[in-house]
C-alpha positions as CSV (number, residue, x, y, z in Angstrom):
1,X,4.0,26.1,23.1
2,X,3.6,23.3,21.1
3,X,-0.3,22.8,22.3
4,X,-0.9,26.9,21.9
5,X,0.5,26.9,18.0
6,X,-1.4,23.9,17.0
7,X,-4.1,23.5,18.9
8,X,-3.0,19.8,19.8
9,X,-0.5,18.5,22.3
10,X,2.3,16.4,20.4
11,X,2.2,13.0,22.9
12,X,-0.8,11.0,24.0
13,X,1.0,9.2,26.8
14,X,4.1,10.2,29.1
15,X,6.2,7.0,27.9
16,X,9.5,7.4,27.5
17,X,9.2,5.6,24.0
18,X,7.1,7.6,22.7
19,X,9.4,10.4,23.0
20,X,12.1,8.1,21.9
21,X,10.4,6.9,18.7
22,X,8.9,10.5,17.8
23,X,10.2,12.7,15.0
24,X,9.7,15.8,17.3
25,X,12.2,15.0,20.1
26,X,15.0,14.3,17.4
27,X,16.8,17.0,17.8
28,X,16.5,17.1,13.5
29,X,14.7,20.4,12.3
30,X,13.8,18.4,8.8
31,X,12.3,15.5,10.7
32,X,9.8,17.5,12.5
33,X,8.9,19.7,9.5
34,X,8.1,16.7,8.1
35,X,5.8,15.4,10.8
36,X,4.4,18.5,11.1
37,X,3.2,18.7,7.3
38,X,1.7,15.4,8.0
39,X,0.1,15.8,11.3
40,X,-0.8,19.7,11.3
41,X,-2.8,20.1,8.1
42,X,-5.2,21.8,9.7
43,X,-2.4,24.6,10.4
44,X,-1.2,24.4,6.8
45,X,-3.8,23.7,4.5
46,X,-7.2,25.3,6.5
47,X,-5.7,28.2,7.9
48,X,-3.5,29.4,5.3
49,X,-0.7,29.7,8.0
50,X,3.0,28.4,6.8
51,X,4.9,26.7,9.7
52,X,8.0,29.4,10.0
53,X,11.2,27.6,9.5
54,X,12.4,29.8,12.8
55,X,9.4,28.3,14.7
56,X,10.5,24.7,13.5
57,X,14.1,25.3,14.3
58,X,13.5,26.2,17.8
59,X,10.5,23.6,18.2
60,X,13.7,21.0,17.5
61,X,15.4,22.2,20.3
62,X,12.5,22.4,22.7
63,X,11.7,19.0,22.2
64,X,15.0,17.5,21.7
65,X,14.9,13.8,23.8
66,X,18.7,14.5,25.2
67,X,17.9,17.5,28.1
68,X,21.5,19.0,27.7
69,X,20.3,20.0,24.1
70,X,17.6,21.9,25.0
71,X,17.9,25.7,25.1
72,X,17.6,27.6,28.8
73,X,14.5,29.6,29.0
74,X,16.9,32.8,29.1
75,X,18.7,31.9,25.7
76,X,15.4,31.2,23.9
77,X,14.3,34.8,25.3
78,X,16.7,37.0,24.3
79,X,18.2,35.0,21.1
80,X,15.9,33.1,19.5
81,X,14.4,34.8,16.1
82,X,11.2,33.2,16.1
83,X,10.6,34.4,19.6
84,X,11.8,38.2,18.8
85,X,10.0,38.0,15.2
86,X,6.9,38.7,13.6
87,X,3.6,40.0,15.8
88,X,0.7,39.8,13.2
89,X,-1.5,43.0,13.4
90,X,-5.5,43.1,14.5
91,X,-6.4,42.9,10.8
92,X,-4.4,39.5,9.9
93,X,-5.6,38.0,13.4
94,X,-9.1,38.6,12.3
95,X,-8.5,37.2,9.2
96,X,-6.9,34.1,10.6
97,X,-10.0,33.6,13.1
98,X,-12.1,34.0,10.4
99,X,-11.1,31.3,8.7
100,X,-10.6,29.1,11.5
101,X,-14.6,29.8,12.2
102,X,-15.5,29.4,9.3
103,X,-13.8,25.8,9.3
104,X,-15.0,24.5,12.1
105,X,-18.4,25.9,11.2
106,X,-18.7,24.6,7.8
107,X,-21.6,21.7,7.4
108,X,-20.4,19.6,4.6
């Protein structure tokens, strides 16, 4: 999800201490809305797109080091509000992938 939303993965390496040490798998929504305004810019400041506090809430969870915190796929299904929210229409997709293109195609 992570990967999909950002275009990224969030770990280089499968050690354990890495997950320990990283903002994302604290389990603290404000921790990883704050390494997400430093590490996504590309998200915030290219595209135009804001992080959704729902998405950052439930990204918490997802990555949360301690297993038992983590949500079942069922509960995230059926309950979670960034999950059941907002499906941007053809017109704000386009304009989204515009952008993106435009980016990536700029020559500076």
């Amino acid at each position: 999800m992570f990967g999909l939303y950002f275009g990224f993965l969030p770990f280089e390496t499968t050690n354990y201490n890495d997950f320990e040490a990283s903002p994302l798998c604290s389990g603290d929504s404000d921790r990883v809305e704050q390494f997400l305004k430093i590490e996504c810019p590309l998200t915030r400041d290219i595209l135009g797109l804001n992080i959704e506090s729902d998405f950052i809430v439930l990204l918490s969870k997802m990555l949360n080091i301690d297993p038992a915190k983590r949500p079942e796929v069922s509960e995230v299904l059926l309950t979670d509000t960034w999950v059941r929210g907002h499906i941007i229409d053809h017109e704000e997709y386009e304009s989204k992938v515009l952008k993106l293109s435009s980016f990536l195609h700029r020559t500076d």
